[in-house]
Backbone as a ProteinNet text record, in pm:
[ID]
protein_1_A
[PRIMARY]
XXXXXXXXXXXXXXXXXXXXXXXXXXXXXXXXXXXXXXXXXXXXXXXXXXXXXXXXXXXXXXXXXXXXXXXXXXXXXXXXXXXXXXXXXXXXXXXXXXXXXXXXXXXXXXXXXXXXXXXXXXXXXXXXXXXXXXXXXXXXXXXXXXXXXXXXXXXXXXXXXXXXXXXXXXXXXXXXXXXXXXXXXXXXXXXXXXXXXXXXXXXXXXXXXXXXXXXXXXXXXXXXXXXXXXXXXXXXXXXXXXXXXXXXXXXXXXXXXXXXXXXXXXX
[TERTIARY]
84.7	0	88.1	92.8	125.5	32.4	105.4	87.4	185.7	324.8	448.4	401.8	455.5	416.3	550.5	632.6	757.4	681.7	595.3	564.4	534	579.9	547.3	398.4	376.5	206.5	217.1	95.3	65.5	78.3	165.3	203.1	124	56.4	-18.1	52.2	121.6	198.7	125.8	43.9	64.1	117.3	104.1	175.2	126.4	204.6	89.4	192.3	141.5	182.7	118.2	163.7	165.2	-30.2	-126.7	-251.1	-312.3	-291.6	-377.5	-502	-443.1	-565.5	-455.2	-345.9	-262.8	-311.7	-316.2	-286.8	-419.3	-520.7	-608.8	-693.9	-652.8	-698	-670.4	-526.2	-463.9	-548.3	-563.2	-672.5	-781.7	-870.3	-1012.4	-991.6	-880	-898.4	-835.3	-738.3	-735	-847	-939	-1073.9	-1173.1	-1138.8	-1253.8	-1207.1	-1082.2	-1045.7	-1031.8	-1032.9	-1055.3	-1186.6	-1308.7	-1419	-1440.8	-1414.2	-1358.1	-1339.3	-1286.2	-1198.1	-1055.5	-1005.9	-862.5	-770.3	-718.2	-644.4	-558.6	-413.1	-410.6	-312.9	-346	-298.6	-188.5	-55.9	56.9	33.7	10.3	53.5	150.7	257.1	360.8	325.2	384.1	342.6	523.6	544.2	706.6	716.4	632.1	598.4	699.2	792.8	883.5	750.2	655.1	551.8	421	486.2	381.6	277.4	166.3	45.4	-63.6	21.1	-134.4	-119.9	-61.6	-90	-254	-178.6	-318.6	-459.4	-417.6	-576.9	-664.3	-532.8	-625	-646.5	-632.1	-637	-616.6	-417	-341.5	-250.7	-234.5	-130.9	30.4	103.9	244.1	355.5	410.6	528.3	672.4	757.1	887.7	866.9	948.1	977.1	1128.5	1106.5	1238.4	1299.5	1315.9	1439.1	1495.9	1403.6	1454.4	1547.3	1475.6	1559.1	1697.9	1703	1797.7	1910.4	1903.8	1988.7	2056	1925.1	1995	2078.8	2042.4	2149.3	2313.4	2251.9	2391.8	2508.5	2431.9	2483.6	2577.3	2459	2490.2	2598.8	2634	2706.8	2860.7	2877.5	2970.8	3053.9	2963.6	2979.1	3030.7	3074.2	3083.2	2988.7	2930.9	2805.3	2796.3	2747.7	2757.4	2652.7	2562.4	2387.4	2408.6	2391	2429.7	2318.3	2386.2	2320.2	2202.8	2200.6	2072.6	1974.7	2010.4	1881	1836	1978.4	1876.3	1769.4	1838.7	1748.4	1606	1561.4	1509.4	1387.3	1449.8	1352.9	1316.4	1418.5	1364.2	1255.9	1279.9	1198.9	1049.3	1033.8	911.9	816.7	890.2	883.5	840.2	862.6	807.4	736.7	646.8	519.7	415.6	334.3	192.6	78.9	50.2	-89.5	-238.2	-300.3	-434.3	-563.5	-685	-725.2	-749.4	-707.9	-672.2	-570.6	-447.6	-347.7	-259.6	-140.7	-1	24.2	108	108.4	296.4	342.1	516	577.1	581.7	638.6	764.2	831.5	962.6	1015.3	918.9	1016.9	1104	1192.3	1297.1	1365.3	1381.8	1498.3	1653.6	1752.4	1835.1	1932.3	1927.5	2018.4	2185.5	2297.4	2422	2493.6	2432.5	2487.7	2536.5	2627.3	2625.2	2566.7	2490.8	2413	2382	2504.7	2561.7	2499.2	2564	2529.6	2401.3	2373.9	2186.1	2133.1	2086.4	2008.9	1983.9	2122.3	2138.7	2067.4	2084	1990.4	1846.5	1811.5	1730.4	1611.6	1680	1617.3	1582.1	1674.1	1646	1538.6	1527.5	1402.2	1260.1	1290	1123.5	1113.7	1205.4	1162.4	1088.8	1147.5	1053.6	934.2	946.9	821.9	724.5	737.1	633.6	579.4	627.1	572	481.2	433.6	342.3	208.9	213.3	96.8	32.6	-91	-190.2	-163.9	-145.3	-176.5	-21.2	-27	82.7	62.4	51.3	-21.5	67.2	168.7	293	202.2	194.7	193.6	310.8	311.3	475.3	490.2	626	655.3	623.5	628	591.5	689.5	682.8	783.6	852	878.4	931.1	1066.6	1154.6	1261.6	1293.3	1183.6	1163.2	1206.8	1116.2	1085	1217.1	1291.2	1403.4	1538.6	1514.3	1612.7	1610.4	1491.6	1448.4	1453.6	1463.3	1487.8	1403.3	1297.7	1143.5	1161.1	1163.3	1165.8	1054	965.8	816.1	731.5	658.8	488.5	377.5	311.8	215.4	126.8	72.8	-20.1	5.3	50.5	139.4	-15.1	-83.2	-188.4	-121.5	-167.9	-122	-258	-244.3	-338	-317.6	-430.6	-389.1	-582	-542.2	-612	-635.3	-810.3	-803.5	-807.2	-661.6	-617.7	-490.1	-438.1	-329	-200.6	-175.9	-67.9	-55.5	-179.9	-207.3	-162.4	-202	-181.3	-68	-19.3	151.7	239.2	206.1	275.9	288.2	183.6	167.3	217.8	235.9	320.5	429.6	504.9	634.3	700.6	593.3	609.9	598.8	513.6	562.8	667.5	700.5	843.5	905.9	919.1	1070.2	1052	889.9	884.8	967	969.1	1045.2	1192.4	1217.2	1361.3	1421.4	1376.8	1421.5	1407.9	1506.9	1502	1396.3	1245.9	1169	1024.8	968.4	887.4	753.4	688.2	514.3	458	389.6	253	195.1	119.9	-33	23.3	-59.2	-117.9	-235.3	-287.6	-406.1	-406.9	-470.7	-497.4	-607.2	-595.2	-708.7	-731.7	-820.4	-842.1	-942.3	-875.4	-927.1	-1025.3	-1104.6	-1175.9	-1228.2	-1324.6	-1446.3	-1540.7	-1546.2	-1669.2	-1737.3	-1811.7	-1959.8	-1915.6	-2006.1	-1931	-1937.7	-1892.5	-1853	-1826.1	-1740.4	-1721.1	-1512.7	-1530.8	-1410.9	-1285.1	-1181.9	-1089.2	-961.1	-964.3	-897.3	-949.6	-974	-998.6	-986.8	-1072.9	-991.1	-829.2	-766.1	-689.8	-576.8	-599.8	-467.2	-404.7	-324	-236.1	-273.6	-216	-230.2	-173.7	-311.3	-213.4	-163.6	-113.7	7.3	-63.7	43.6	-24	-88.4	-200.1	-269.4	-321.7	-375.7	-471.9	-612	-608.3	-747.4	-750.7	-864.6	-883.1	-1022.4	-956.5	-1138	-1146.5	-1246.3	-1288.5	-1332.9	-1300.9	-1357.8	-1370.8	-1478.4	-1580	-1561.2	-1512.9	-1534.5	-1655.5	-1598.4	-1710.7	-1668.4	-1787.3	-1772.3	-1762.7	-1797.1	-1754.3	-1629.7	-1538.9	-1369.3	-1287.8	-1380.3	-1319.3	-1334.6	-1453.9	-1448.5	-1333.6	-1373.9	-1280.9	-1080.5	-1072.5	-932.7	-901.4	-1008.7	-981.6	-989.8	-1101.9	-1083.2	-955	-895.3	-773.9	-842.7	-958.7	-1019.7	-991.5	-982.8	-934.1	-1016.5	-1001.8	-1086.9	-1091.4	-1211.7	-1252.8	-1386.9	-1420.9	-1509.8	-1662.5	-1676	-1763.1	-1764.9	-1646.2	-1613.6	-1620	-1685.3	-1660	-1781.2	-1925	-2006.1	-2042.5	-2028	-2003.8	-1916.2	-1807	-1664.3	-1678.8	-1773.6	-1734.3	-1794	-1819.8	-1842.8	-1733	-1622.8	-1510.8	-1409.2	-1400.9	-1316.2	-1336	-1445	-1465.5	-1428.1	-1460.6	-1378.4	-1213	-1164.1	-1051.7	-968.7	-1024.5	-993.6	-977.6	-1086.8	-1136.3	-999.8	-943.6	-855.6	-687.1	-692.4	-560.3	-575.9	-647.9	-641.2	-630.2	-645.6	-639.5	-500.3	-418.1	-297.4	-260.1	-207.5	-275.5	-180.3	-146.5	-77.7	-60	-16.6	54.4	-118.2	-193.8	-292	-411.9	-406.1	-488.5	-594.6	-735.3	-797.6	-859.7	-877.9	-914.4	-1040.5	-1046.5	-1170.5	-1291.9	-1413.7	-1568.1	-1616.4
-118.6	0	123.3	224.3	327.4	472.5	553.5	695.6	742.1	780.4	820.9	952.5	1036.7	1169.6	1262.4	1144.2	1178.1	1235.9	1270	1302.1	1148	1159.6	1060.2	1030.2	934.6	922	908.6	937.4	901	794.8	807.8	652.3	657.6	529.4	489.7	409.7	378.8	265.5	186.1	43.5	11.4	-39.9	-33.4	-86.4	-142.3	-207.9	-304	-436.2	-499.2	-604.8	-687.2	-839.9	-929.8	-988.3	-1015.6	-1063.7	-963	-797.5	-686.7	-691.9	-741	-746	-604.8	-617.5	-513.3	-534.1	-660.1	-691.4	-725.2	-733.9	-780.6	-620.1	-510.7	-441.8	-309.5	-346.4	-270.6	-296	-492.2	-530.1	-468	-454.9	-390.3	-254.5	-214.5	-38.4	-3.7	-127.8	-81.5	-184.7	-255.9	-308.7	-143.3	-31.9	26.1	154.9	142.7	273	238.7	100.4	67.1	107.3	89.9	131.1	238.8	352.6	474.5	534.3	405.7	465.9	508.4	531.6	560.7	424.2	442.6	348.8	411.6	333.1	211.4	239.9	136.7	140.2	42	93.5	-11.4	-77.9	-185.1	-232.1	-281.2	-277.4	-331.1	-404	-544	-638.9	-631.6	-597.6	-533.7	-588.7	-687.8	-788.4	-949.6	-970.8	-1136.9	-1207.4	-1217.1	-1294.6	-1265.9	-1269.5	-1212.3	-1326	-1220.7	-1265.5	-1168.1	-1065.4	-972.8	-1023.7	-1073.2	-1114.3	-1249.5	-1336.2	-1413.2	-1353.6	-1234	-1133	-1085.2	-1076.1	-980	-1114.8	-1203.5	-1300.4	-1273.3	-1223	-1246.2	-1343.1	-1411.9	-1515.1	-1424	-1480.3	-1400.2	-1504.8	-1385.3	-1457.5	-1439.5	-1355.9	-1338.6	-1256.1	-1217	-1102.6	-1043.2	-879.2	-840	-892.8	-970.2	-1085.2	-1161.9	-1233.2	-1275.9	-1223.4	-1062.9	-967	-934	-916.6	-903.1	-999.6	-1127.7	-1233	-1243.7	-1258	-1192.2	-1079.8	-965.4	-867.7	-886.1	-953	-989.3	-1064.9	-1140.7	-1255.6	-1154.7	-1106.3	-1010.2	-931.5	-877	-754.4	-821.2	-996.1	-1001.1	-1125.7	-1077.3	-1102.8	-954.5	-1011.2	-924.2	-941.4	-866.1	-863.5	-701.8	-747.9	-642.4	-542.4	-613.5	-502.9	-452.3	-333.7	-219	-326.4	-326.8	-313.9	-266	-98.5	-69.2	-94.5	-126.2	-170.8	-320.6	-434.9	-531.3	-509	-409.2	-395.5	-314.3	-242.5	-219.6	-305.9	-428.4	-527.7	-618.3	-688.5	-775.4	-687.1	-542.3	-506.2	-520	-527.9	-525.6	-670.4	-739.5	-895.1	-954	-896.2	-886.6	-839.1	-737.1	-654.6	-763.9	-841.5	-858.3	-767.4	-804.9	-701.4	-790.7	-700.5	-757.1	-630.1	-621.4	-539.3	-433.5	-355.4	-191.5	-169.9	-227.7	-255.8	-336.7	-333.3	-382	-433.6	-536.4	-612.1	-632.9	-574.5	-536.1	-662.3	-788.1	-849.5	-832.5	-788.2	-754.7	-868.4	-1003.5	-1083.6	-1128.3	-1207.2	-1208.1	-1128.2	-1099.2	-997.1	-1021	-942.1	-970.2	-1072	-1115.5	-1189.9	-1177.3	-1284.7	-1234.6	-1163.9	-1175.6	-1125.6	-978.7	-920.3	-794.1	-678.8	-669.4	-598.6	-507.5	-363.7	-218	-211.2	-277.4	-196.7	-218.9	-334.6	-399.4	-310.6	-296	-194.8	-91.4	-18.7	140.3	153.9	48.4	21	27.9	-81.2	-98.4	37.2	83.5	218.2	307.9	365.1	459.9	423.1	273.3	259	225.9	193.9	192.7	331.4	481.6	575.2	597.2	573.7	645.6	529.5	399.8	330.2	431.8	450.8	563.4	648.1	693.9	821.8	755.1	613.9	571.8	566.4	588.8	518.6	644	688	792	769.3	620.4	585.3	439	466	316.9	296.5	197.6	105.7	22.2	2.9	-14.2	-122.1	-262.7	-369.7	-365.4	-291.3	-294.5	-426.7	-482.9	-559.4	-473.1	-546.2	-471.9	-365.1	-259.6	-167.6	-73.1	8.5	74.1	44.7	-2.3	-41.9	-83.3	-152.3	-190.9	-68.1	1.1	157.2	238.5	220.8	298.1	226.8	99.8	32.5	34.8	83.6	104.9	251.9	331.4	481.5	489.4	497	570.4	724.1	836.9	985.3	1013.1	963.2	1004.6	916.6	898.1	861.4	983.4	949.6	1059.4	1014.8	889.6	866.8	763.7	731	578.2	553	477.1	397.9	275.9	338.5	196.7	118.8	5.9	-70.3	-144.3	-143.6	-165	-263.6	-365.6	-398.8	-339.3	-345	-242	-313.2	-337.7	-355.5	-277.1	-255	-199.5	-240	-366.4	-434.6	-360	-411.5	-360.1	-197.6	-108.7	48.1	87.6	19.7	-4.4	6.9	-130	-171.8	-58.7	36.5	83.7	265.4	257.7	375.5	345.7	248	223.4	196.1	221.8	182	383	422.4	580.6	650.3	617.3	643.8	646.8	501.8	415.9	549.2	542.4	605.3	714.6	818.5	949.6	973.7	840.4	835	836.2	736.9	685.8	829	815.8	907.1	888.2	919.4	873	962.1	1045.7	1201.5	1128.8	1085.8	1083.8	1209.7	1230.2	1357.7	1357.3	1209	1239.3	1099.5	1035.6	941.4	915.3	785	749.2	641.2	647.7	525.6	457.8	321.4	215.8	124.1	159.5	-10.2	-67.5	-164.7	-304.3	-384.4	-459	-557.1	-551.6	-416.2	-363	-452.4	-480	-579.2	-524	-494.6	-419.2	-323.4	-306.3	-187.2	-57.7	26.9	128.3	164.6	12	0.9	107.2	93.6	202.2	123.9	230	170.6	92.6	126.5	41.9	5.5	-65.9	-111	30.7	51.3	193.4	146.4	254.4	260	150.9	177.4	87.3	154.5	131.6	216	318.8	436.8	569.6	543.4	530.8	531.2	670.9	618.5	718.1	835.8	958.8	1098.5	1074.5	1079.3	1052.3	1217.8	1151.5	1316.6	1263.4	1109.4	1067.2	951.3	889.4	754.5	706.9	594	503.6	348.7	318.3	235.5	154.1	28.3	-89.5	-196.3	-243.5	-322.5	-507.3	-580.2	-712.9	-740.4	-860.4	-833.1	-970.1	-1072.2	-1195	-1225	-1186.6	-1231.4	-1262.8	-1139.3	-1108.3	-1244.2	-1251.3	-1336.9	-1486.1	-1523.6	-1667.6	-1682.9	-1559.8	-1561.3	-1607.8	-1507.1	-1529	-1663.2	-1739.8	-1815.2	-1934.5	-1937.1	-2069.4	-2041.7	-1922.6	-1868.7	-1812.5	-1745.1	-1664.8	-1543.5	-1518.5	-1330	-1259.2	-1196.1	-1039.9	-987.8	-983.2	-970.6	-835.8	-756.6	-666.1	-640.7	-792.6	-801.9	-845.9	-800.9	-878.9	-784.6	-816.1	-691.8	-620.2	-655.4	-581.2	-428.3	-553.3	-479.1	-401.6	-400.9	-316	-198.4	-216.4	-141.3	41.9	93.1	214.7	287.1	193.7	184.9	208	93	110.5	201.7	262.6	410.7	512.6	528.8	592.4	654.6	533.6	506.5	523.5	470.6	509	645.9	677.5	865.3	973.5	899.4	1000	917.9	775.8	761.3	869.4	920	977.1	1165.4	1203.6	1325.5	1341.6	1424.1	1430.7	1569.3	1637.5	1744.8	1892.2	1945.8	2073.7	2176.4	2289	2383.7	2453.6	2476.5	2520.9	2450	2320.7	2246.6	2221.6	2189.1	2140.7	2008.5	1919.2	1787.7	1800.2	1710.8	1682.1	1618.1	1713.4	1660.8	1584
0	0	0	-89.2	-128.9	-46.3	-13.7	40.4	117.3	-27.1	33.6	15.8	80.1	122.7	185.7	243.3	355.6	452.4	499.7	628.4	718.6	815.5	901.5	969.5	929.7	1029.3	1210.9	1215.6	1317.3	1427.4	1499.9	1557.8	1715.6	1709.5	1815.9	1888	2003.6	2073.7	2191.3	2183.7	2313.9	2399.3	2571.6	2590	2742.5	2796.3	2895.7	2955.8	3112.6	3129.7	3090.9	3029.5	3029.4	3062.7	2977.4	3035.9	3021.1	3020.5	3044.4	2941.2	2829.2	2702.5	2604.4	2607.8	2553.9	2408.4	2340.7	2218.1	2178.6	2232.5	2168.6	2159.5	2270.6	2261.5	2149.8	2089.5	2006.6	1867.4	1833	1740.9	1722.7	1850.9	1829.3	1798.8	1822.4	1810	1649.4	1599.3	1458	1321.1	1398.2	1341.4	1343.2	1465	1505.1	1387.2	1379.5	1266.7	1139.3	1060.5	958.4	885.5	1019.7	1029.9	974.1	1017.8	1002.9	903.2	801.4	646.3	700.5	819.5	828.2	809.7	685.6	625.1	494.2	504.2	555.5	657.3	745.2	864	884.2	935.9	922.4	1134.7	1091.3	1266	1278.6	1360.5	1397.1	1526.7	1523.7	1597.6	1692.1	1777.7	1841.3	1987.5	1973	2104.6	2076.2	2092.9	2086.7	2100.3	2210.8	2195.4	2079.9	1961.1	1863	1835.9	1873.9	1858.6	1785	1702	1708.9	1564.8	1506.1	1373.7	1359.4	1476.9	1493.2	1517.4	1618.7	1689.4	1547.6	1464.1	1366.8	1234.2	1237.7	1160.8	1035.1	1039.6	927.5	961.1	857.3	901.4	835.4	936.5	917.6	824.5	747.1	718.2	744.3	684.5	761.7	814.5	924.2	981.5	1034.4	1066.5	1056.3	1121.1	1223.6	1301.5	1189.3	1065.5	1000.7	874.8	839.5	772.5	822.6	945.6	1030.3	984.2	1003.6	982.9	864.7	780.6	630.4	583.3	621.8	610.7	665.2	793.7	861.6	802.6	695.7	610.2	494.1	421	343.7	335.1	469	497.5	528.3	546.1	510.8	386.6	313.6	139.8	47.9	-43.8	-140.7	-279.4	-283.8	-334.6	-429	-563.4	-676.2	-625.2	-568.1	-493.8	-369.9	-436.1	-304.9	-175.7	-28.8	84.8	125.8	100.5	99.1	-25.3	-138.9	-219.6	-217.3	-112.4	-87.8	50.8	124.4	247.4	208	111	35.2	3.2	-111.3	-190.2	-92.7	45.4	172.7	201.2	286.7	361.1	338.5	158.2	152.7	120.2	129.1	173.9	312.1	417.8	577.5	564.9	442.8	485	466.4	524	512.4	515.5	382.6	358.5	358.8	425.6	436.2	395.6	427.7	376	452.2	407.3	468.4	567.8	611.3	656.5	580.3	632.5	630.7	738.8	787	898.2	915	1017.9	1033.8	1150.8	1148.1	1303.4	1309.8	1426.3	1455.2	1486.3	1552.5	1570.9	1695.1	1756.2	1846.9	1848.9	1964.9	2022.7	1912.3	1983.8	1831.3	1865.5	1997.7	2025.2	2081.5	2004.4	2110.4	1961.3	1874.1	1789.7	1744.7	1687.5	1657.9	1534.1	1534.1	1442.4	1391.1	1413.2	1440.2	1301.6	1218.5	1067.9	1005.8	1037.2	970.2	1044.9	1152.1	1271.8	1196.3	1205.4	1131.3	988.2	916.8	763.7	838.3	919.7	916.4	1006.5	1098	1119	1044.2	976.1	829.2	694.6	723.2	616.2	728.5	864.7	931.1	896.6	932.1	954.1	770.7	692.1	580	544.7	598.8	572.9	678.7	750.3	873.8	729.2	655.4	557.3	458.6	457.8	340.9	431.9	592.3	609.3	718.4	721.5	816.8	959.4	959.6	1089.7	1131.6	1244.3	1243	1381.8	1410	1525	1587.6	1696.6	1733.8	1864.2	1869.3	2026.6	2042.7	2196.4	2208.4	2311.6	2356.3	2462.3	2587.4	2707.6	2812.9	2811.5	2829.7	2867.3	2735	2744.2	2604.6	2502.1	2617.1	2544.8	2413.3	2311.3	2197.9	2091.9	2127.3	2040.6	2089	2170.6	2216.2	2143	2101.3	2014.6	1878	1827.6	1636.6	1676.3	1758.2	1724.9	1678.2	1728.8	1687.2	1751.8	1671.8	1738.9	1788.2	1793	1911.2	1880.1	1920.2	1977.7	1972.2	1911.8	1918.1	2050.4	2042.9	2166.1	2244.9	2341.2	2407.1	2509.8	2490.3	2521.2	2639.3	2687.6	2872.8	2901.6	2841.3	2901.1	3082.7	3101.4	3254.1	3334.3	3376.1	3422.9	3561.1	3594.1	3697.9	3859.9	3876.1	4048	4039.7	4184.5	4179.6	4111.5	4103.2	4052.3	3885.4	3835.4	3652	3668.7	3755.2	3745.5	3812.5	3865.6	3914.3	3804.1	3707.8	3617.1	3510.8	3446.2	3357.8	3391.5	3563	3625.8	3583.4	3628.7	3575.3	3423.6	3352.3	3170.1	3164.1	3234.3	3172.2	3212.7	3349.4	3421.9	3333.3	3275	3178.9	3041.1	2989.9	2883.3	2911.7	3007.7	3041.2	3045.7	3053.9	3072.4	2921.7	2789.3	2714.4	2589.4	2490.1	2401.9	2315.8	2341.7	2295.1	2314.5	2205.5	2297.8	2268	2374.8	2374.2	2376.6	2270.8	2283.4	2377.3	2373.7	2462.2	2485.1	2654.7	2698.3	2706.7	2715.6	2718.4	2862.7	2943.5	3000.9	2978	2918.8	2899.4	3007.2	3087	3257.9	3151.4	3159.8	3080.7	3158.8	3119.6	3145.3	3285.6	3308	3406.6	3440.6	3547.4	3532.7	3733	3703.7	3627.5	3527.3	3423.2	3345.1	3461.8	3454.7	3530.8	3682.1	3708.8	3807.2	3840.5	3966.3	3975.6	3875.9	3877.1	3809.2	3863.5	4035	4092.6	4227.3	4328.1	4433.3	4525.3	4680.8	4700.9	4797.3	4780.2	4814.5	4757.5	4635.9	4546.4	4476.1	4385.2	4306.5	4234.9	4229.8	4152.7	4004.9	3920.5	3792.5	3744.9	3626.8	3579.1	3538.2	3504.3	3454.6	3302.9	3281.1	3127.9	3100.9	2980.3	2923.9	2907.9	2922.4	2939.6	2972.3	2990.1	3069.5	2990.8	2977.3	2876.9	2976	2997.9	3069.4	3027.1	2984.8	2870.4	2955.2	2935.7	2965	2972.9	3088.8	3009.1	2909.8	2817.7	2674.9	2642.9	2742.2	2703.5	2506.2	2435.3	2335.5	2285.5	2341.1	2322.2	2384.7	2532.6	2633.9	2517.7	2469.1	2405.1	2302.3	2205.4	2071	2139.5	2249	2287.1	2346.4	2412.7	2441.5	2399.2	2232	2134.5	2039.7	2052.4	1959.1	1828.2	1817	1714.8	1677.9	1543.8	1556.2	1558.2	1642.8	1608	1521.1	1455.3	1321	1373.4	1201	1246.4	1327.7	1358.4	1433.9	1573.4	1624.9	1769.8	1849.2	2014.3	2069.2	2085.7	2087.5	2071.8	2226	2367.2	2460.9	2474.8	2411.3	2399.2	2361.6	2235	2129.2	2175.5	2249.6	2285.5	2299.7	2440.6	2462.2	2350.4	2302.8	2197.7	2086.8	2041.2	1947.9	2023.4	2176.5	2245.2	2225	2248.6	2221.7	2085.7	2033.5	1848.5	1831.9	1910.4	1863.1	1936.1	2072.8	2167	2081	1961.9	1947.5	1810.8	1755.8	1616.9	1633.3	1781.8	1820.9	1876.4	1840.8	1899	1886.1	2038	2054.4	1998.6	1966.9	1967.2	2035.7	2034.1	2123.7	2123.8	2258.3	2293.5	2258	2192.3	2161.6	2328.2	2320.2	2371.3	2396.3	2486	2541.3	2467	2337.6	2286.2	2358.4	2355.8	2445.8	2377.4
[MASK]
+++++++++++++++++++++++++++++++++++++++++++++++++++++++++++++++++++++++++++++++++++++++++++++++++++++++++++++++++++++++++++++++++++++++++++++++++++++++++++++++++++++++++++++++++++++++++++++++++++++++++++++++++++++++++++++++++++++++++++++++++++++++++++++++++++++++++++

C-alpha cells in the first residue's frame, strides 16, 4: 500500500503487562479505525511474543528478526547489490498485507549477535516506511525499550493498558516512568483499565495504586464475546466486541487526536 508523502504518520503505541488485554486491545482499536476509512494502517506487531498477527487473523510470514539475519549474512559477502537496495527489496517482503493494513512483526529480540550496521539500515528505512501510512499502530513488549532500540523519534499517543487492580496500574506507572527516561517524545497518553466488570465500576480497588499521569482515561468493559474468541484462539474480526465497542470508538477517537501547542481535550 502506497501513500508516500515523507511526512510521518501518526504513531499509536501500546503498551501493557503481560494478560492486560494489551494486544487484543490494540486489534479492536485498529478493526474500530478501519471502520472509520482511516487506512491504511501499518501495525507493527514489536511484542517477541507475537500474537497480534493471529488477533487480527493475518497469518504471518517473515519477519524483521529474520531480515535481520539476512542482512547480517549479506554484509559479510561481497556482493555487486548495493546493501541498501537489498534492504530495500527484503523489507518489503516482511510486509503482510491484508485489507486496509499492512502487517510489520519484529520478531525475536536480536540476540548475542552484533548488528551495528543492519540496525542502522534498518532504522532509516522503518523511519521512511512511517511516511506511506496515516496511521501506524505499534503492540509494544511490556515496557518501552523496543521503540528505544528502532529509534522511533516520538509517539504521538502511548496507550497503557492496565487492568483495573493496583498491581495492573503499578505496572503501567512504571512503563511511563521508563517512557520518560528513554530518548523517545510521547505527545499524549491514554490510560485504557481493561476488562471492568460491572461496566462502570471504579478503576482500581480503594486505596490501590495511583495510575500514571494521562490526558485521558477510557474504561472498557469485560465483553464476554472477546473473552471466548481469545480463548478458542479466534481473531478479532469486524464483528467482535459488541459490549466493547463504545469503549473502543472511544478510544480510536482519543488515538487519532494528537494534541498541539494550545490544543484542547476533545468533548
Amino acid at each position: 500500500m502506497n501513500r508516500t508523502n515523507n511526512m510521518p504518520g501518526t504513531m499509536v503505541a501500546f503498551s501493557g503487562k503481560g494478560g492486560s488485554g494489551k494486544t487484543t486491545l490494540a486489534s479492536l482499536v485498529i478493526r474500530q479505525l478501519l471502520r472509520t476509512r482511516t487506512r491504511p494502517v501499518l501495525a507493527v506487531d514489536a511484542d517477541p511474543n507475537a500474537t497480534l498477527g493471529l488477533t487480527l487473523g493475518v497469518e504471518v510470514g517473515a519477519t524483521i528478526a529474520d531480515l535481520r539475519d539476512r542482512m547480517g549474512l549479506a554484509a559479510q559477502k561481497v556482493n555487486s547489490i548495493p546493501k541498501e537496495r537489498l534492504m530495500g527489496q527484503w523489507l518489503n517482503e516482511v510486509l503482510t498485507e491484508a485489507e486496509g493494513l499492512d502487517l510489520l512483526t519484529m520478531g525475536r529480540p536480536e540476540g548475542p549477535k552484533c548488528y551495528c550496521y543492519v540496525n542502522g539500515l534498518l532504522r532509516r528505512y522503518l523511519r521512511e516506511l512511517r511516511g506511506n501510512y496515516p496511521l501506524v499502530v505499534v503492540d509494544c513488549e511490556a515496557g518501552m525499550e523496543y521503540l528505544s532500540r528502532l529509534t522511533v523519534e516520538d509517539v504521538d499517543v502511548l496507550v497503557l493498558v492496565a487492568e483495573p487492580t493496583p498491581v495492573g496500574l503499578t505496572t503501567v506507572s512504571r512503563i511511563a516512568r521508563l517512557a520518560d527516561s528513554l530518548p523517545v517524545r510521547v505527545k499524549r497518553r491514554v490510560l485504557a483499565v481493561n476488562k471492568i466488570s460491572p461496566p462502570g465500576a471504579a478503576t482500581a480497588p480503594s486505596g490501590g495504586a495511583p495510575g500514571p499521569p494521562v490526558g485521558a482515561t477510557v474504561q472498557v468493559p469485560v465483553d464476554e464475546d472477546i473473552h471466548r474468541r481469545c480463548a478458542q484462539g479466534m481473531p478479532v474480526d469486524a464483528e467482535a466486541g459488541e459490549a466493547a465497542r463504545p469503549a473502543v470508538e472511544e478510544l480510536a477517537r482519543l488515538c487519532l487526536w494528537v494534541p498541539c501547542q494550545g490544543a484542547q481535550t476533545p468533548g
